[in-house]
N, C-alpha and C positions, 0 to 999 in steps of 0.2 A: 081100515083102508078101503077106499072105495074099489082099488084094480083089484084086491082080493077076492072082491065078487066075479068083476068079467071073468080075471084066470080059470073062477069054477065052472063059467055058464058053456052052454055046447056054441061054438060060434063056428061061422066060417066067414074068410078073411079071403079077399081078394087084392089084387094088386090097382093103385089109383095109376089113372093114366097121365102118362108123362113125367110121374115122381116116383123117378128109380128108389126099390126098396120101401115104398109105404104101402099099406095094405088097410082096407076098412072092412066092414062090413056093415049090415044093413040092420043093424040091432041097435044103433046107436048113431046120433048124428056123424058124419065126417069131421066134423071141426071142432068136435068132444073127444071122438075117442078114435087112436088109429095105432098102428104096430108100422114100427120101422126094422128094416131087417137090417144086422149091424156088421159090419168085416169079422166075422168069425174064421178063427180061435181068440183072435189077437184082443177082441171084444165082447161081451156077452152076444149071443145068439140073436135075440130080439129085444126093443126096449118100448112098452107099452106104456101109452098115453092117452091119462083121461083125465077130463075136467081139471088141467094144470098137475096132477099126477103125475111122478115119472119111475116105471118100474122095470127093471133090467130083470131078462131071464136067460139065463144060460142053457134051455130047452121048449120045446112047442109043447104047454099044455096038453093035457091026453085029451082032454072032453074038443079041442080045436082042430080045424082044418084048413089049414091054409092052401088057399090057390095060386099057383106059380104059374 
């Protein structure tokens, strides 16, 4: 799986403007790869998307740093 790699790499994830809850960063095109942040509990935490991937996480990555 290709998200298995991003989960490992060290990223930092910024929020995209005007689209509550998405975040990109600057390792990877915007329009490849982005993090949505999801109605947590009720939902996993995050759901990360790459190249038509779709991978749901119930936690932030250690090697990651999201900016809120």
């Amino acid at each position: 799986m290709k998200t298995t790699l991003i989960i490992l790499r060290p990223l930092s994830w910024s929020p995209v403007n005007g689209q509550k809850g998405k975040y990109c960063t600057d390792k990877y095109p915007a329009d490849e790869c982005w993090l949505t942040l999801n109605n947590f509990p009720d939902e996993p935490l995050w759901t990360l998307h790459y190249k038509g991937e779709v991978k749901n996480l119930e936690e932030t990555p250690v090697f990651w740093k999201v900016n809120h």
